[in-house]
FIDO-561806 format. One record per residue (C-alpha): x, y, z; residue in one letter. Coordinates in steps of 0.02 Angstrom, whole numbers, padded with zeros to 5 digits, always signed. Layout:
# FIDO-561806
XYZA ...
***
This chain:
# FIDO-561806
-00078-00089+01275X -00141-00081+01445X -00108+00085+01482X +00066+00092+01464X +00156+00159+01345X +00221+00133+01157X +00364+00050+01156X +00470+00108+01005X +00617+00037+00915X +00702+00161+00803X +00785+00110+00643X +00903+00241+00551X +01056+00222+00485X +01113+00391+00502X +01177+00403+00672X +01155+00609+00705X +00971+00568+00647X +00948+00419+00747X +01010+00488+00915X +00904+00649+00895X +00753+00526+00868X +00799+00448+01019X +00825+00581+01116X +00658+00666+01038X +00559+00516+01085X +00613+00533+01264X +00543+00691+01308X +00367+00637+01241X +00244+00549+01395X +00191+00389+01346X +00334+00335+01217X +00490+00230+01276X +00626+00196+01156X +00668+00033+01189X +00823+00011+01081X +00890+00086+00905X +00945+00024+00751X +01071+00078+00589X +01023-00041+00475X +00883-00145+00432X +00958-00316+00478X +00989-00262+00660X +00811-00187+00649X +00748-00345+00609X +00845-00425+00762X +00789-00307+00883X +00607-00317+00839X +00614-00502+00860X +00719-00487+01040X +00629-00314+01109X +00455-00342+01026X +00418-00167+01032X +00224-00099+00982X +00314+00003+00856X +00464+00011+00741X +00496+00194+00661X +00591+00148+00511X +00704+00239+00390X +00713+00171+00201X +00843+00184+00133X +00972+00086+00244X +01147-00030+00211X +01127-00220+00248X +00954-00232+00220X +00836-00093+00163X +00694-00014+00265X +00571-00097+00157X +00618-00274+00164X +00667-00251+00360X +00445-00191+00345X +00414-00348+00254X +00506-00452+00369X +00444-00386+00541X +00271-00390+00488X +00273-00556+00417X +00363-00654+00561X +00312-00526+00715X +00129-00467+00648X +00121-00381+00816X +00250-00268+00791X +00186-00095+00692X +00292-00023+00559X +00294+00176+00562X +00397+00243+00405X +00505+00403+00414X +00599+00451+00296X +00668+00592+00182X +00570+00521+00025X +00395+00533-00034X +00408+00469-00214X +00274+00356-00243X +00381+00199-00291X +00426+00235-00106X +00254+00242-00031X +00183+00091-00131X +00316-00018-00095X +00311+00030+00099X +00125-00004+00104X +00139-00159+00007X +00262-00230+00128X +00137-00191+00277X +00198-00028+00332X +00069+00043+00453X +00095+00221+00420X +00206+00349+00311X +00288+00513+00378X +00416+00609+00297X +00564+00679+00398X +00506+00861+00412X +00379+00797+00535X +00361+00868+00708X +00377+00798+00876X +00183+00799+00893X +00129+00718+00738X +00263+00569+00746X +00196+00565+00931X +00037+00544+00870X +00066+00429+00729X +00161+00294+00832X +00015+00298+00963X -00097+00269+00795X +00021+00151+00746X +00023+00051+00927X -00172+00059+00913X -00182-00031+00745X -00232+00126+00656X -00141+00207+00479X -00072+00379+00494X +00010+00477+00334X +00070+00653+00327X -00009+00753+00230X +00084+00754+00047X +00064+00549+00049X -00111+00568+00079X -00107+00669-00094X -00019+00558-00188X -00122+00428-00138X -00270+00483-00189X -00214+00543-00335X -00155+00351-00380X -00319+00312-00344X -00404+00424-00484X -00277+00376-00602X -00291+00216-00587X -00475+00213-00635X -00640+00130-00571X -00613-00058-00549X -00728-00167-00580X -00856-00179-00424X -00842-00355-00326X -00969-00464-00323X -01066-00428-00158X -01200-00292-00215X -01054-00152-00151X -01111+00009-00254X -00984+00124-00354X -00971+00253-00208X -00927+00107-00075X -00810+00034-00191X -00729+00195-00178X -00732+00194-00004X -00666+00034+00017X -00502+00069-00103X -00470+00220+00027X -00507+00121+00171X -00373-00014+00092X -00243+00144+00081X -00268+00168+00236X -00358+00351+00232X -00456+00386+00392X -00633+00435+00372X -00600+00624+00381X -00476+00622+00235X -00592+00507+00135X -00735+00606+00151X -00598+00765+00087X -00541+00647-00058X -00734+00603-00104X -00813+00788-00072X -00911+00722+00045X -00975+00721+00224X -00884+00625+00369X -01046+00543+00412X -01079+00508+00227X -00915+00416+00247X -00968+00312+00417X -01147+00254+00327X -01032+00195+00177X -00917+00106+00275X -01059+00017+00391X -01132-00021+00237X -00956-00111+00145X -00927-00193+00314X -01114-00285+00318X -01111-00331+00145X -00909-00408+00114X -00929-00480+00290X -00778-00399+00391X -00765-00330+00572X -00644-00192+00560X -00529-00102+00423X -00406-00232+00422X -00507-00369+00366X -00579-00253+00236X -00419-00206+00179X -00381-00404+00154X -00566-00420+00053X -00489-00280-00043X -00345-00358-00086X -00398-00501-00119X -00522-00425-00255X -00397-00314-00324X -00441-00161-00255X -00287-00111-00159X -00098-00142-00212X -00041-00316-00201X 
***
């Protein structure tokens, strides 16, 4: 970003929550709220005419719904981050705000800090999710079961990695989920990168896909 700072589009359609949001954002250094939304049509307007590094968007929304507006904007403006907040954590929620590219998942009891934080994680290509989605994520994970390991000599343990990676789980919370070391986690990781070929998480996360080891 050059050194300036996130610019964020908020999308809510409840106006008392929007205009706190707003008014949160502008006491934070580094964030500028560039413009506001109350429903995810006008959302998907504004991204396209502001181009902000970050749109915080609610779900559940009139006119179009927060998860289409996430489909949309990342599709057609894949520079533009999606940040979900938002009063539900049910995983039909999660799953279908990952699928549609969602960088990130907060729920609305979130402080000033940690959305802070997550839209500057957000602006920097990087997942965040609050702590109870990080649960039921991995917990989707072990009930969905081991999938069968792709065919590039990956091991069990980095094909577990590299489902978490594809959630979106930083290496701290993976090595939490796994019971293992944060280094552990780094070696495995190396290790997935060199042998599927990618550069960075986001081209693992596509390998991942593409083998079925993430949601489609």
């Amino acid at each position: 970003m050059g050194g300036r700072g996130v610019r964020v589009l908020v999308a809510d359609d409840q106006q008392i929550m929007r205009e706190g949001l707003v008014a949160l954002l502008g006491l934070v250094e580094g964030v500028e709220v560039v413009g506001d939304a109350g429903d995810g049509e006008q959302a998907l307007r504004l991204a396209a005419e502001l181009r902000p590094d970050v749109v915080l968007m609610d779900l559940r929304m009139p006119v179009m719904d927060g998860v289409t507006a996430t489909r949309r904007i990342t599709r057609d403006h894949p520079g533009v981050a999606v940040l979900v907040l938002t009063t539900y954590s049910d995983d039909e929620s999660v799953h279908a705000a990952l699928a549609a590219g969602a960088r990130g998942y907060l729920t609305k009891d979130a402080g000033r800090a940690e959305i802070a934080a997550a839209l500057r994680s957000a602006a920097a290509g990087q997942s965040t999710f609050d702590a109870s989605v990080s649960r039921r994520l991995v917990d989707a994970l072990v009930r969905s079961g081991a999938a069968v390991p792709p065919p590039d000599g990956l091991t069990a343990r980095e094909v577990e990695v590299l489902r978490l990676v594809a959630r979106g789980l930083p290496n701290g919370e993976i090595a939490a989920a796994l019971f293992i070391a944060e280094t552990t986690v780094k070696t495995h990781v190396n290790n997935v990168f060199a042998k599927i070929g990618a550069r960075n998480r986001a081209e693992a996360t596509a390998y991942a896909h593409r083998h079925g080891l993430a949601p489609a």
